[in-house]
C-alpha positions in Angstrom: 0.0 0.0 0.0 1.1 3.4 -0.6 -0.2 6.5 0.7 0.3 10.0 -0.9 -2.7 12.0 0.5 -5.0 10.4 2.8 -6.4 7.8 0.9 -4.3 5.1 -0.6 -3.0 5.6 -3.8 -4.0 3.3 -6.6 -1.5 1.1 -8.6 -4.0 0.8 -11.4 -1.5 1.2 -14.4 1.5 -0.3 -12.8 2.1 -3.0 -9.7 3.1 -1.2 -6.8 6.6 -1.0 -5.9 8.6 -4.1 -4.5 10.5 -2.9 -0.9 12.9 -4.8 -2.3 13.2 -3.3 -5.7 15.6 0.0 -5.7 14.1 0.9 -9.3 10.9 0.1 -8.2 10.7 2.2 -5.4 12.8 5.1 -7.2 10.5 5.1 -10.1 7.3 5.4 -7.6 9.2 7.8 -5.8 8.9 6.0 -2.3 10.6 8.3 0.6 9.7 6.2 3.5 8.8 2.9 4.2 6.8 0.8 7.1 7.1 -2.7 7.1 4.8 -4.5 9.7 6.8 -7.5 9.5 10.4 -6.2 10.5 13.0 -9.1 12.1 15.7 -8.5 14.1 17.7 -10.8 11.8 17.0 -8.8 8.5 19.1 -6.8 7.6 16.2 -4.3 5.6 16.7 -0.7 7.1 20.7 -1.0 5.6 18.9 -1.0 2.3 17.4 2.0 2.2 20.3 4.5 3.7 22.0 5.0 0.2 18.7 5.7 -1.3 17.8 8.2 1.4 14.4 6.5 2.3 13.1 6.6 6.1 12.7 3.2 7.3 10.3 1.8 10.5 10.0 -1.4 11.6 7.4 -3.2 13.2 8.4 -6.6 14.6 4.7 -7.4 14.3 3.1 -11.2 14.4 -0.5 -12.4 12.5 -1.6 -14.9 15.0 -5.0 -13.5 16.7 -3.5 -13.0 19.7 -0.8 -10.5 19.2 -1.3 -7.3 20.7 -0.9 -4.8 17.3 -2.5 -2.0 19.5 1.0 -0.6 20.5 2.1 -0.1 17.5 -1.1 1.9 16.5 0.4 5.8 17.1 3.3 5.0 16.1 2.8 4.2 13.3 0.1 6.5 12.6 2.8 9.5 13.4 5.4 7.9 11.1 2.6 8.1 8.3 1.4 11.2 9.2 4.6 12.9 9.6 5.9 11.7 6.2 2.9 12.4 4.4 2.8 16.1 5.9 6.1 16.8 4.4 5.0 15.6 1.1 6.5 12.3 1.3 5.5 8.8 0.0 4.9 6.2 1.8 5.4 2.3 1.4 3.0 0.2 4.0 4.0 -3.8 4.0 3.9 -6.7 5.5 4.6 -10.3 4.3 1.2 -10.8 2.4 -0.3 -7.1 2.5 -3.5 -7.1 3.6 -3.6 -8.3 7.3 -1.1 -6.5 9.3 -0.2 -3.8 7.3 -3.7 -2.6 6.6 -4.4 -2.9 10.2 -1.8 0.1 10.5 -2.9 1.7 8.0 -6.3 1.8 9.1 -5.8 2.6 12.3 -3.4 5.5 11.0 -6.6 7.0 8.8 -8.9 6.7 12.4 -5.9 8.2 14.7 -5.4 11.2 11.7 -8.3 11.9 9.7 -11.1 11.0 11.9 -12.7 8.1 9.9 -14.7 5.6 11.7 -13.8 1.8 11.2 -16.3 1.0 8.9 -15.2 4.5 6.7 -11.5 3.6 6.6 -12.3 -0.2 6.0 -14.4 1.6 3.0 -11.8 4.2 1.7 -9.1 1.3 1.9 -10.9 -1.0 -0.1 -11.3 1.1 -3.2 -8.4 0.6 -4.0 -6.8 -2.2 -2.2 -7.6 -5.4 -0.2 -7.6 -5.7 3.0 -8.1 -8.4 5.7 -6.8 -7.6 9.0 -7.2 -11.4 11.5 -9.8 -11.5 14.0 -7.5 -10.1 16.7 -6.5 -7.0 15.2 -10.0 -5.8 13.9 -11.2 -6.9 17.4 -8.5 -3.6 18.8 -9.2 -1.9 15.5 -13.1 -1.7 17.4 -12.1 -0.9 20.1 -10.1 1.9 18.9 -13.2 3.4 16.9 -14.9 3.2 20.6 -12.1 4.9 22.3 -11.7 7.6 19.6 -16.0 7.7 18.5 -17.3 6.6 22.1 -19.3 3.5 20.3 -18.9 -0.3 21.5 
């Protein structure tokens, strides 16, 4: 997922960029990057230095049970902070649609206000998105906390 405004941004005419892929992510003009599945063993943030791209990592899990909660503002700042200084900004994970989209949604709630259901919605038009039962269950509980519902 990549993010330019609020709303993703739509890879209709081309695939979005590989994190992997320097000419990929030059070409699409990618300044920062949040991966939701950062290991201590990789070696990904090395990568980007000589191309002058921001890097966060998130050493986040998919089972249900993992607590994806914490990383919420973070992550939403990292986003929001990129984006306000007219920055690009690559969202992954290993598959793309459970843990990063759980960020990224929680990101549009946290910074522009959207309900759940509206950032599930805005997300959708242009990508997919299946966050596990666990994270949409503290993505709810979020849009109480933030909307006073649940």
């Amino acid at each position: 997922m990549s993010y330019t405004s609020k709303l993703p941004a739509s890879w209709n005419d081309t695939p979005p960029p590989r994190k992997e892929n320097r000419a990929d992510l030059t070409k699409h003009r990618v300044t920062h990057i949040l991966n939701a599945a950062h290991s201590k063993r990789g070696v990904e943030p090395d990568i980007y230095e000589c191309m002058e791209i921001t890097y966060m990592g998130i050493e986040a899990h998919d089972p249900c049970g993992f607590d994806m909660s914490v990383n919420f503002r973070a992550a939403a700042d990292f986003i929001h902070r990129a984006l306000s200084r007219g920055g690009k900004v690559l969202v992954h994970c290993h598959v793309g649609v459970s843990r990063s989209a759980t960020l990224v949604l929680a990101y549009l709630m946290l910074k522009h206000n959207l309900s759940l259901v509206e950032a599930i919605c805005a997300v959708k038009q242009n990508r997919g998105v299946f966050p596990n039962r666990g994270f949409l269950r503290q993505l709810i509980r979020l849009d109480g906390q933030l909307f006073g519902k649940h």
